[in-house]
LUMKE-876832 format. One record per residue (C-alpha): residue in three letters; residue number from 1; x, y, z negated. Coordinates in pm, whole numbers, plus 50000, padded with zeros to 5 digits. Layout:
! residues N
+------+-----+-------+-------+-------+
! type ! seq !     x !     y !     z !
+------+-----+-------+-------+-------+
!  ALA ! NUM !     X !     Y !     Z !
...
+------+-----+-------+-------+-------+
***
This chain:
! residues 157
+------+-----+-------+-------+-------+
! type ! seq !     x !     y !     z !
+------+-----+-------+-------+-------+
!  UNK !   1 ! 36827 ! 33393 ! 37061 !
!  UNK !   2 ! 37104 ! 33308 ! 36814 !
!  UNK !   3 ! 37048 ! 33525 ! 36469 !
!  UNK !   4 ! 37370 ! 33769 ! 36473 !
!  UNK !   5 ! 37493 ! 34130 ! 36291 !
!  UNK !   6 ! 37226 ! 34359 ! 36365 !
!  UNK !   7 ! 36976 ! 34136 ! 36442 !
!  UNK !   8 ! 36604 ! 34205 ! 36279 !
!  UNK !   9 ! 36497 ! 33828 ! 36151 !
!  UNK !  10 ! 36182 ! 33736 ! 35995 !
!  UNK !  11 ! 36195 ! 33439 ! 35765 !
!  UNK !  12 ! 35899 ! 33251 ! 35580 !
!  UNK !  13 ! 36064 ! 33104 ! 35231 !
!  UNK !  14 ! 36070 ! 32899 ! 34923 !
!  UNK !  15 ! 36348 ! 32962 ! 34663 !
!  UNK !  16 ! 36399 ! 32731 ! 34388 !
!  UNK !  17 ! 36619 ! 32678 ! 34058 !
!  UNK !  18 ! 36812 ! 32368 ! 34102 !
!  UNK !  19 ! 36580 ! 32211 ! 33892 !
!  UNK !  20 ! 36263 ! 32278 ! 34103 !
!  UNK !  21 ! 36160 ! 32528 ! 33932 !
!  UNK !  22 ! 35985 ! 32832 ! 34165 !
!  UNK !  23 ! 36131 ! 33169 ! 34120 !
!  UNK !  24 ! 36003 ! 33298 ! 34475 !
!  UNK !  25 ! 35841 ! 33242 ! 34795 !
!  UNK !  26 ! 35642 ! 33398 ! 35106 !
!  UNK !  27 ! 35369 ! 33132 ! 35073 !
!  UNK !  28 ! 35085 ! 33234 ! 34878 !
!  UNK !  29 ! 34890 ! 32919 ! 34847 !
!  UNK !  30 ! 35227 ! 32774 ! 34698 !
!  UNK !  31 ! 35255 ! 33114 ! 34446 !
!  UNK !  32 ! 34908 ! 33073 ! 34292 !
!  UNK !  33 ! 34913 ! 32692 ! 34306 !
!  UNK !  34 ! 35244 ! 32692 ! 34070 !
!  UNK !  35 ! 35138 ! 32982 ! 33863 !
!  UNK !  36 ! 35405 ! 33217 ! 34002 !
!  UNK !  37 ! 35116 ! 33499 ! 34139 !
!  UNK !  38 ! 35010 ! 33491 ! 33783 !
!  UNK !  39 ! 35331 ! 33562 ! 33664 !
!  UNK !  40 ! 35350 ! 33878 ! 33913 !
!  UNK !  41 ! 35002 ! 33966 ! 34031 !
!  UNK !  42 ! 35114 ! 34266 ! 34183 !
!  UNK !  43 ! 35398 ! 34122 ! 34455 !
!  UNK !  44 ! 35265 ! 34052 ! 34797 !
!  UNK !  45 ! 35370 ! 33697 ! 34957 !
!  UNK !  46 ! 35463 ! 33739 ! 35288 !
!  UNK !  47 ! 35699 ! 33671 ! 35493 !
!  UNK !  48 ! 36043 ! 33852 ! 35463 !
!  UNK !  49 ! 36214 ! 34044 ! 35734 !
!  UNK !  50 ! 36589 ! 34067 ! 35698 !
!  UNK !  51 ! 36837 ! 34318 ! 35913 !
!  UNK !  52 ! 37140 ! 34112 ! 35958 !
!  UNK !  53 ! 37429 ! 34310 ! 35840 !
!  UNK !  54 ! 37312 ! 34546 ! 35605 !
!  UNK !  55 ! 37328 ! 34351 ! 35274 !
!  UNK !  56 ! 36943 ! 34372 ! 35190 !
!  UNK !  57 ! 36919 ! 34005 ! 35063 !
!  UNK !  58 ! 37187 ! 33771 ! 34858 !
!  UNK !  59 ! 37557 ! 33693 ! 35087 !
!  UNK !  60 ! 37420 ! 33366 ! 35085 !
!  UNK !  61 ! 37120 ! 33378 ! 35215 !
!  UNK !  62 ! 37213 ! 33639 ! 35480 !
!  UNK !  63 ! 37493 ! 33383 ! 35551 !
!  UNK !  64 ! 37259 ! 33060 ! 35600 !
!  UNK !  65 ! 37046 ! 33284 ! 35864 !
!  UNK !  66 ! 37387 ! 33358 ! 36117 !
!  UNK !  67 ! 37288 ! 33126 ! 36372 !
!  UNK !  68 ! 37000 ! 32992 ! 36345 !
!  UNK !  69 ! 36763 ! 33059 ! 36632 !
!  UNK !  70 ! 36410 ! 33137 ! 36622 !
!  UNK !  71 ! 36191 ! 32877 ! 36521 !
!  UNK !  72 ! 36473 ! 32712 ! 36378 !
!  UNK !  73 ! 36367 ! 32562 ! 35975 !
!  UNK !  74 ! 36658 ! 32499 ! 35731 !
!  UNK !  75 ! 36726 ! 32376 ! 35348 !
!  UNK !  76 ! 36998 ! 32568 ! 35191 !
!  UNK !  77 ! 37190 ! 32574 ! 34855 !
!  UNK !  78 ! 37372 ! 32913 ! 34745 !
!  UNK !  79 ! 37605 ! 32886 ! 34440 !
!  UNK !  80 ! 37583 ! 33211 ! 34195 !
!  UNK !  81 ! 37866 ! 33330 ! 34388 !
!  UNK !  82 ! 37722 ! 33392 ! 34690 !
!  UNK !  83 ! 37330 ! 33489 ! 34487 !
!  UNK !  84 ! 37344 ! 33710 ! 34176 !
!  UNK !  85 ! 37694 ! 33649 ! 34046 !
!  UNK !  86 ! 37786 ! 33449 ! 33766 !
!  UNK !  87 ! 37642 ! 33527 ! 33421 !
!  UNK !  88 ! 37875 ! 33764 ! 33213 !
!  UNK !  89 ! 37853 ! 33771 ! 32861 !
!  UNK !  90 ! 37960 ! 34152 ! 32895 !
!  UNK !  91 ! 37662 ! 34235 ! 33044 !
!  UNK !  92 ! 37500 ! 34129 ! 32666 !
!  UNK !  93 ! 37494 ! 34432 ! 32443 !
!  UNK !  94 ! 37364 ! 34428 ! 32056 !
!  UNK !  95 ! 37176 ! 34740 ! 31946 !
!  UNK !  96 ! 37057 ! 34832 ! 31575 !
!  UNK !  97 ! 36685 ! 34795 ! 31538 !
!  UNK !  98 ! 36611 ! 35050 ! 31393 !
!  UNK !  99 ! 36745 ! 35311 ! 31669 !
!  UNK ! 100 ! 36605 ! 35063 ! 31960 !
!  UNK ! 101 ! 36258 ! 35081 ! 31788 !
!  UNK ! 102 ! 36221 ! 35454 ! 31774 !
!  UNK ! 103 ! 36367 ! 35461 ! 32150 !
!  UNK ! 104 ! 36077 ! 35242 ! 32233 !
!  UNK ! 105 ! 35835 ! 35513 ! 32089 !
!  UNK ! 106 ! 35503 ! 35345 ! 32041 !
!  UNK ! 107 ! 35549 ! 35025 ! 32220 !
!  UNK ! 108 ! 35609 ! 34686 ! 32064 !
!  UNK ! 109 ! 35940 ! 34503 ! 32055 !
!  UNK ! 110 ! 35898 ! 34159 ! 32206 !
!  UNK ! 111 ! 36164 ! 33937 ! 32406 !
!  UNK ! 112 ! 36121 ! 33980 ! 32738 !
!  UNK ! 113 ! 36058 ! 34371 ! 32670 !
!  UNK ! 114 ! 36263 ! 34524 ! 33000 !
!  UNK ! 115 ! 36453 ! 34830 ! 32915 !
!  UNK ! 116 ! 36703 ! 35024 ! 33137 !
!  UNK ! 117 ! 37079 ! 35147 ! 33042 !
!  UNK ! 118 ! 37092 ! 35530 ! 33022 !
!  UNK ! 119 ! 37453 ! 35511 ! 33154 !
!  UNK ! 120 ! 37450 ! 35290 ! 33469 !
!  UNK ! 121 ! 37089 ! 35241 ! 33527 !
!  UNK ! 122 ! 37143 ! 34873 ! 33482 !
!  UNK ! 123 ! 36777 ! 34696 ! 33395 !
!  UNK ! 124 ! 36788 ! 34445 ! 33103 !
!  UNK ! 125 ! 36581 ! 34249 ! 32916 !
!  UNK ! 126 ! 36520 ! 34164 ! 32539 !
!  UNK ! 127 ! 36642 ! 33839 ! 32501 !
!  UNK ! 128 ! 36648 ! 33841 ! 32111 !
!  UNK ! 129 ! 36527 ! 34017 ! 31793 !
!  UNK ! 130 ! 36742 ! 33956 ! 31470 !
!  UNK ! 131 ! 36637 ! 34135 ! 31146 !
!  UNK ! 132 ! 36894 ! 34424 ! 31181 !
!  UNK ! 133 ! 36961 ! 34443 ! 31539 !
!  UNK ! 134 ! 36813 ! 34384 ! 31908 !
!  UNK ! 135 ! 37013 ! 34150 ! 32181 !
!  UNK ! 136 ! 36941 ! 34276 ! 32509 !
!  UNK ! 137 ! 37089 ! 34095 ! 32878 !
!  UNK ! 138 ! 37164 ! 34319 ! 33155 !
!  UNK ! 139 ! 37240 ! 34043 ! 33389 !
!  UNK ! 140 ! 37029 ! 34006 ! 33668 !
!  UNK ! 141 ! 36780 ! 33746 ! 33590 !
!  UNK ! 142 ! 36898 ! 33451 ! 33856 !
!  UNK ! 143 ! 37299 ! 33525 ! 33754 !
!  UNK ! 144 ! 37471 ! 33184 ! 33675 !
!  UNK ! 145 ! 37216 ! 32997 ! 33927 !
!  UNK ! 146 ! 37260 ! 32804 ! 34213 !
!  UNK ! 147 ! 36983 ! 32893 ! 34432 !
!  UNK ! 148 ! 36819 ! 32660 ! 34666 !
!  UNK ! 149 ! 36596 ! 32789 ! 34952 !
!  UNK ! 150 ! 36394 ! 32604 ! 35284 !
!  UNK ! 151 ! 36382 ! 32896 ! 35548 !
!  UNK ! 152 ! 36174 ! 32896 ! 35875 !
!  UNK ! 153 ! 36260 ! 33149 ! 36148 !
!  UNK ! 154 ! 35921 ! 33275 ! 36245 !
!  UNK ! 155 ! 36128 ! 33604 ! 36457 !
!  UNK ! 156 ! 36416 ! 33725 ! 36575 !
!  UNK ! 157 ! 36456 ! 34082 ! 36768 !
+------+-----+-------+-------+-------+
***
């Protein structure tokens, strides 16, 4: 059966930076051997189901899958365009310190300290701490990268 809208698709998956870097994957084995699992204990690796159609993964990825027939394995490469977008420097804001620390109550103000926008709900992330001021990045994490994924079909209904 050729993967079309509406179809229910179950992938297994690797996704990789174009450097080789992991950033995600159904396999397990593959998630604690490179370290990823440790990085978030608390995901389960399994394999994904997508519904065609209904936007519930990246254009690009959703795009490689049209066609493809179950059983079918496949290497794909998605540019920013069709993954997370490209990386806007408008999603950057600068905050006083002082104000962002009392925000942050009692907790302590590292990079990589995830906060969310009051406003639009937008997540971001402390990306750096200057004496007077905090830089924080509200662009999705993978924005700006080409993404490259190997997909097997394991089932299509």
């Amino acid at each position: 059966m050729t993967i079309s809208e509406g179809d229910s698709v179950t992938i297994e998956y690797v996704g990789r930076l174009e450097d080789g870097t992991l950033f995600d994957t159904s396999d397990r084995a593959l998630a604690e051997e490179t370290g990823l699992a440790d990085e978030h204990p608390d995901r389960a690796y399994e394999p994904l189901t997508v519904n065609i159609g209904e936007g519930n993964v990246i254009d690009g990825l959703e795009e490689a899958l049209r066609g493809l027939e179950d059983g079918d394995s496949t290497a794909v490469r998605i540019p920013p365009e069709k993954a997370y977008g490209p990386h806007k420097e408008s999603r950057v804001a600068e905050y006083d310190r002082e104000a962002f620390e009392e925000m942050m109550g009692d907790r302590e103000l590292e990079i990589g300290f995830e906060v969310e926008a009051k406003e639009s709900g937008l997540p971001g992330q402390v990306t750096e701490i200057k004496e007077d001021s905090v830089v924080v990045d509200f662009n999705h994490e993978l924005a700006g990268e080409t993404l490259e994924f190997e997909i097997e079909v394991v089932d299509v209904s």
